[in-house]
C-alpha positions as CSV (number, residue, x, y, z in Angstrom):
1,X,0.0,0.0,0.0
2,X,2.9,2.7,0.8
3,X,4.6,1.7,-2.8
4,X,0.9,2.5,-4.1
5,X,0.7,5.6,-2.2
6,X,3.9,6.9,-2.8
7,X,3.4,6.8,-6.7
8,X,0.7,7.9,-7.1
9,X,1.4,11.0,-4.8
10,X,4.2,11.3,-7.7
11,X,1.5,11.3,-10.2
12,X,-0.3,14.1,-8.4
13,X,2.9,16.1,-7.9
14,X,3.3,16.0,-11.9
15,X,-0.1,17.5,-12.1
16,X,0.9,19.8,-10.1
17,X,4.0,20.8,-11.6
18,X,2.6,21.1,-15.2
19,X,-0.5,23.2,-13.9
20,X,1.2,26.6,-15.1
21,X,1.8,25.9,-18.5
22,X,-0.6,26.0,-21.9
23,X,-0.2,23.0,-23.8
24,X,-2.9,20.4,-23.1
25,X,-1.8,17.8,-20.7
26,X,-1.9,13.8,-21.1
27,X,-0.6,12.2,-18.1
28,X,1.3,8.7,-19.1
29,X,2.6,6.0,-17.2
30,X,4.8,3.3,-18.4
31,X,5.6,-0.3,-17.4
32,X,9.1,-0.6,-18.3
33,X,12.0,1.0,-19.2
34,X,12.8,-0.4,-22.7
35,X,12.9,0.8,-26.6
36,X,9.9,-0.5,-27.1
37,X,8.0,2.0,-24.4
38,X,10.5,4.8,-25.9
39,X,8.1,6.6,-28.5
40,X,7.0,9.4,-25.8
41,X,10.8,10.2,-25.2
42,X,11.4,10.8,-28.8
43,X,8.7,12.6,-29.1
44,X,9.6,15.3,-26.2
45,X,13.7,15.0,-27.8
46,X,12.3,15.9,-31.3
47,X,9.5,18.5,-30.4
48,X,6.8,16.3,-31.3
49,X,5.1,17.1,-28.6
50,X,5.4,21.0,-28.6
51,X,4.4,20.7,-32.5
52,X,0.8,19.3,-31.3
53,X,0.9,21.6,-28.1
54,X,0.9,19.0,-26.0
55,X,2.7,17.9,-22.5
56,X,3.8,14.1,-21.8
57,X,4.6,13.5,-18.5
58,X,5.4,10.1,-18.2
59,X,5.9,8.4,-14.8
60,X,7.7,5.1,-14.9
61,X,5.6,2.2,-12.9
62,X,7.6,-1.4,-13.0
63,X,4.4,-3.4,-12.0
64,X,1.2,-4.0,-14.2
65,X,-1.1,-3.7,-11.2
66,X,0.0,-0.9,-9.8
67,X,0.2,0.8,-12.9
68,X,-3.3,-0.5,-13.8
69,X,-4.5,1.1,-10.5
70,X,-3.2,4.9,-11.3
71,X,-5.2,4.6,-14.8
72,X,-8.9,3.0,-13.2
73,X,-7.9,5.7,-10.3
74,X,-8.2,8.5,-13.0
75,X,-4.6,9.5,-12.1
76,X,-3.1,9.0,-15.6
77,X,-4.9,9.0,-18.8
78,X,-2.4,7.4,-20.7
79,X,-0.5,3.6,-20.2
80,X,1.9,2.0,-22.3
81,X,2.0,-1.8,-20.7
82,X,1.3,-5.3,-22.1
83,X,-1.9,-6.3,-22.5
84,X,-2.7,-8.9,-20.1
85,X,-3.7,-6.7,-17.1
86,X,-6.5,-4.9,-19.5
87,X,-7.8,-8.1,-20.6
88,X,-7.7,-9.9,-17.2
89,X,-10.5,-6.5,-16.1
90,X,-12.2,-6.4,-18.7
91,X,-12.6,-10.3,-18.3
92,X,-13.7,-9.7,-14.4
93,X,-16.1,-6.9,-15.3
94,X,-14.0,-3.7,-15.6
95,X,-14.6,-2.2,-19.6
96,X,-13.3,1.0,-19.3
97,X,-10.0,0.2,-20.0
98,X,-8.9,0.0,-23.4
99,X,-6.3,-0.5,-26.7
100,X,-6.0,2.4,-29.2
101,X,-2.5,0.9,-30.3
102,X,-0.2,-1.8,-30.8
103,X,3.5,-1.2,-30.5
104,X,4.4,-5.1,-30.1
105,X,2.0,-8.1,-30.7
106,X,4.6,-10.9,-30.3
107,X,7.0,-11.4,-27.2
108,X,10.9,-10.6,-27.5
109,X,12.3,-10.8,-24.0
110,X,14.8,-13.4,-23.6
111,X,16.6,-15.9,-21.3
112,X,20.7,-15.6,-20.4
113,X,23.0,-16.7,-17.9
114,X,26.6,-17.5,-17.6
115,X,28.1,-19.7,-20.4
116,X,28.3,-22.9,-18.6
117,X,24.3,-23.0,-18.7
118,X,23.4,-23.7,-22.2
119,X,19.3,-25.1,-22.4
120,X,16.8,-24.3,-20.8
121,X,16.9,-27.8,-18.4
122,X,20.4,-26.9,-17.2
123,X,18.1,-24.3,-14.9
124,X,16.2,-27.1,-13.5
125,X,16.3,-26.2,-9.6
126,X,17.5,-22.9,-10.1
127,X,16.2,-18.9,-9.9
128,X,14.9,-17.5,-13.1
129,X,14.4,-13.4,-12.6
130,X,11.2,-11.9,-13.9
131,X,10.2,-8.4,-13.6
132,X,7.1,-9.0,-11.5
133,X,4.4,-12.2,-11.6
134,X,2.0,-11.3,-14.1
135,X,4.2,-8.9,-16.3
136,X,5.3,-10.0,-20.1
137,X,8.5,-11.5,-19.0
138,X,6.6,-14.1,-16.4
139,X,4.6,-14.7,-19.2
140,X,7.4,-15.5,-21.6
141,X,9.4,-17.6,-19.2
142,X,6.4,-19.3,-18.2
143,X,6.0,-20.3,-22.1
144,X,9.8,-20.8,-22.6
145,X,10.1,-23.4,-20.2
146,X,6.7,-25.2,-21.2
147,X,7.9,-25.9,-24.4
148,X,10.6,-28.0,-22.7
149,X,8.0,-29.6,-20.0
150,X,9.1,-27.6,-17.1
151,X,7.0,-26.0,-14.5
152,X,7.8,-22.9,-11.9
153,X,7.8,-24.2,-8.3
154,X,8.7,-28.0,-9.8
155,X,11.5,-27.6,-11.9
156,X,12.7,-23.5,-11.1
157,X,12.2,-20.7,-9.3
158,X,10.7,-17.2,-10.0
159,X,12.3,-14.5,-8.7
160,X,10.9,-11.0,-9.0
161,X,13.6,-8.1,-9.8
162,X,10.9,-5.1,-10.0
163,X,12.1,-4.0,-13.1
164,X,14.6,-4.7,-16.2
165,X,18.1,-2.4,-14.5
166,X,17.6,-4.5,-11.3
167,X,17.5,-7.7,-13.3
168,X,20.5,-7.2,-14.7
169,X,22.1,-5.9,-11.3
170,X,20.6,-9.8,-9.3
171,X,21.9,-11.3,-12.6
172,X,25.3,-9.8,-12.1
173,X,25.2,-9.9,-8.4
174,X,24.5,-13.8,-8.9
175,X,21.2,-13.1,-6.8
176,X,19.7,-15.4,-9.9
177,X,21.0,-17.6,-11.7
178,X,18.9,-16.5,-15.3
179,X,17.3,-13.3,-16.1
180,X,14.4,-12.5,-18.5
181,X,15.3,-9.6,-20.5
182,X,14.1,-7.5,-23.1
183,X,16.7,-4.8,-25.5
184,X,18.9,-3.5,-24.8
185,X,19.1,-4.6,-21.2
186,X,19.6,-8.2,-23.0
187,X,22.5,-7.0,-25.2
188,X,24.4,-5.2,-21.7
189,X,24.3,-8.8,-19.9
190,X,25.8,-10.1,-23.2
191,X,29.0,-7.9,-23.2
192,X,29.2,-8.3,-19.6
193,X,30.0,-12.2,-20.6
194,X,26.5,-13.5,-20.4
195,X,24.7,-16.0,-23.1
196,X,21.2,-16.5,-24.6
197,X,19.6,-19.6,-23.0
198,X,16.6,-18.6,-24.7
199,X,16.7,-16.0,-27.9
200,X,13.2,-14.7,-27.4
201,X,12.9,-13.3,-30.8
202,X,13.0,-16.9,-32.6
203,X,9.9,-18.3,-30.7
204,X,7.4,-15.3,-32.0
205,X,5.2,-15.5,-29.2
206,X,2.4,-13.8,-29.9
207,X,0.7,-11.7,-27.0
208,X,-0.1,-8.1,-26.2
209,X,3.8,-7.2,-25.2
210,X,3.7,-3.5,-25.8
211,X,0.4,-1.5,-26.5
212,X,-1.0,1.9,-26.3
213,X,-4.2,2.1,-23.2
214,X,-6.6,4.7,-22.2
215,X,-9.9,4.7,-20.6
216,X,-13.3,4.6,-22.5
217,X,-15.1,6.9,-20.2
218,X,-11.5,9.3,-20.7
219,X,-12.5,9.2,-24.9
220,X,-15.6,10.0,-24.8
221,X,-14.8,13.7,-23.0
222,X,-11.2,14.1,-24.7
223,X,-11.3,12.1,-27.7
224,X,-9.7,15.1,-30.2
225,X,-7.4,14.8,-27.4
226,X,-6.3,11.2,-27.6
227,X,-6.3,11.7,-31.5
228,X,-3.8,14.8,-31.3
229,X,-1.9,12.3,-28.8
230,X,-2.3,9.7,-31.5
231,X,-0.9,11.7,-34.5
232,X,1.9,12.4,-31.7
233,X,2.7,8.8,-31.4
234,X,2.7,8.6,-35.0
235,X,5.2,10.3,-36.0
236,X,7.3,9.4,-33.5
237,X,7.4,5.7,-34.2
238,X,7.9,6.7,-37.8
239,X,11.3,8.4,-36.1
240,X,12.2,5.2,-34.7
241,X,11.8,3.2,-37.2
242,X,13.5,5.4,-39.4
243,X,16.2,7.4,-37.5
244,X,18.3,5.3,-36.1
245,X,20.9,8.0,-34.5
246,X,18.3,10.1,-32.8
247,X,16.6,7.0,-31.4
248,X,19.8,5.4,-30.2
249,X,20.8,9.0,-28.0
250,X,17.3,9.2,-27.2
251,X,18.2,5.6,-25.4
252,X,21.8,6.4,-24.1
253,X,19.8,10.0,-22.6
254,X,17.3,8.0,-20.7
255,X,18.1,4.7,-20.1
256,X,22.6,6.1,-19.0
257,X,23.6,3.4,-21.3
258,X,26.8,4.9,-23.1
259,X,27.8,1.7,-24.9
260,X,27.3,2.8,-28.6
261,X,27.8,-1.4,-29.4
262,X,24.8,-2.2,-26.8
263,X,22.8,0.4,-27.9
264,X,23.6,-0.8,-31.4
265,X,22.8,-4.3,-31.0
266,X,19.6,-3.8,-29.0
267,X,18.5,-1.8,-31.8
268,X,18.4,-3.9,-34.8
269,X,16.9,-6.6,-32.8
270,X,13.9,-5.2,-31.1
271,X,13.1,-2.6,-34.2
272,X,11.8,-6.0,-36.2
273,X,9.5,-6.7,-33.7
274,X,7.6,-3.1,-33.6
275,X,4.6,-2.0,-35.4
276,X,5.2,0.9,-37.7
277,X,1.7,1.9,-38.0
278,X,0.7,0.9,-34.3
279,X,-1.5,-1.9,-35.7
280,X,-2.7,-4.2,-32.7
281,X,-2.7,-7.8,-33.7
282,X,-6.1,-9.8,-33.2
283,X,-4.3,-13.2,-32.5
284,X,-2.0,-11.5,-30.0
285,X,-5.0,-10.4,-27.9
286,X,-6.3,-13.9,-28.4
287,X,-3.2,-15.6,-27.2
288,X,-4.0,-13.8,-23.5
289,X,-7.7,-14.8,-23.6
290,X,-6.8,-18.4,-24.9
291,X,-4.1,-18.3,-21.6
292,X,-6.2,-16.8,-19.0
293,X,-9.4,-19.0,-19.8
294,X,-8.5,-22.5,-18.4
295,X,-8.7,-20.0,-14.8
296,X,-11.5,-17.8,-15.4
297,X,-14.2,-19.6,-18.2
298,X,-15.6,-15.8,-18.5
299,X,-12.4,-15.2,-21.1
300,X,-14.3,-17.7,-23.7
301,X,-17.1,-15.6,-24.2
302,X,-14.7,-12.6,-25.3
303,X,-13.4,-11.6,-28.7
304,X,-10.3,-9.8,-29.6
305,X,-12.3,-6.6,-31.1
306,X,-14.3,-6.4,-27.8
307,X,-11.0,-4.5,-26.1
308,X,-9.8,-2.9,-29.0
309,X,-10.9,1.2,-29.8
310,X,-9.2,1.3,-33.3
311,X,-11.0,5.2,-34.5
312,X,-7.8,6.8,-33.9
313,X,-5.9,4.3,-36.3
314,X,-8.9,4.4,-38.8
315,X,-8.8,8.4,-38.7
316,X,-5.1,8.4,-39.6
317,X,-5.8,5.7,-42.3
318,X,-8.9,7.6,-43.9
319,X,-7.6,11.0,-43.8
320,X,-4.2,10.3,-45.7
321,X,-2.1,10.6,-42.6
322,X,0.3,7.8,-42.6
323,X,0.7,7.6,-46.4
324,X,1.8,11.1,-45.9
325,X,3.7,10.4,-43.1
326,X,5.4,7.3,-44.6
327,X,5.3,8.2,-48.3
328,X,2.8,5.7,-49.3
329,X,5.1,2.4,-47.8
330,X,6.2,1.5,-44.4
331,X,9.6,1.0,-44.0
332,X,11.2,-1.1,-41.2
């Protein structure tokens, strides 16, 4: 409850602290700190923001839940998280919460430790880190290990780190003995001697792993809002996909990684996995209703389209937007 408190008090105090200025505000919160949650950074480094008079700020939350709360709480307006926690509500009863993007639809995290341990069964009886029990990397271990017949509590341990920096400081520190990572906290543990057990990328998960959320009840007052927002976000993943120099010292600004090689590395293997035109996958929201429905029968009576809002995505298809924006192709 005091980690609750004390967050969202930091909410408020952004509130607070943009009050004086004119540009329409849009509080966000995000769920990790990784290039794939990185499209609001480049939008305040490149002006994006200023250009559709808007302010961004964007408190980082390293649990789902928590994170979850300070949007149903009316505290932020804006979340960029996997999609599990939104479906799991909506599932119980909960439908304001809802998609109006896609920035990932399969998972990419991935598995290392030190180069003695090579599969997946050399961690039998050891501690695999995850970011926090319910977040996209428990989900992706959980289906790593599957595939090879092996169960948490059986045949490993999870471990919660509270967030990627801290995995990579209990995978140093040897407080576990594998961490789940995504770029370009993946790529640091490999030039600090670390291995892939698992090379996330090659499995193709597919599952809500990064996604754009907002309330229903939060449209229907603000949607120009949310669509200025979304012309915002636009732009700025067409900057990532295509800039790759601003993108990578957007990265070395906020995440203090200096390593140009890391940097380098993380990017031209997460960029593959991103959505240029924020598209959210049908059979990625599937995949969590197909996981979540042996617990909870409720999931089976669910489609995909029943947690999606796609108008802003539509709007910037109808009115020419993205074929302006990328020149009538998408490039990756």
């Amino acid at each position: 409850m005091r980690n609750s408190l004390s967050i969202l008090s930091a909410v408020a105090g952004l509130l607070i602290a943009t009050a004086g200025g004119t540009a329409d505000r849009l509080i966000g919160v995000q769920s990790a700190r990784v290039m794939s949650q990185s499209m609001p950074w480049i939008a305040q480094e490149t002006g994006i923001f200023r250009k559709y008079n808007l302010e961004f700020p964007l408190v980082y939350i390293g649990t789902s839940p928590l994170a979850t709360a300070a949007m149903l709480g009316g505290d932020a307006q804006i979340l960029i998280d996997g999609g599990v926690g939104l479906v799991r509500i909506v599932v119980g009863g909960n439908n304001d919460l809802v998609f109006i993007a896609g920035i990932k639809n399969h998972l990419t995290q991935s598995i290392l430790a030190k180069p003695e341990i090579k599969r997946l069964e050399d961690l039998r009886g050891k501690k695999i880190g995850v970011t926090r029990i319910g977040a996209t990397t428990h989900y992706f271990a959980v289906q790593a290990f599957k595939r090879r017949n092996m169960e948490a509590g059986r045949d490993y341990s999870m471990i919660q780190t509270g967030g990627a920096p801290e995995m990579l400081a209990a995978l140093l520190s040897g407080a576990i003995d594998a961490g789940t990572m995504s770029a370009p906290w993946d790529a640091r543990a490999i030039s600090q001697g670390y291995n892939y057990v698992v090379y996330g990328p090659d499995l193709r998960i597919p599952q809500v792993a990064v996604s754009l959320i907002t309330r229903r009840s939060f449209i229907a007052q603000n949607s120009p809002l949310i669509g200025r927002f979304m012309r915002a976000m636009a732009e700025a993943a067409k900057v990532l996909h295509t800039d790759k120099e601003v993108v990578i010292k957007v990265l070395s600004k906020y995440l203090r990684i200096e390593d140009r090689k890391v940097l380098d590395q993380a990017y031209h293997a997460e960029i593959k996995a991103l959505e240029p035109r924020m598209e959210l996958k049908v059979e990625a929201v599937q995949a969590i209703l197909d996981d979540i429905s042996p617990a909870d029968p409720r999931a089976k009576k669910f489609k995909p389209q029943d947690f999606y809002d796609r108008r802003y995505l539509a709007e910037l298809e109808k009115s020419g937007f993205f074929d302006k924006l990328w020149g009538g192709t998408t490039s990756r």
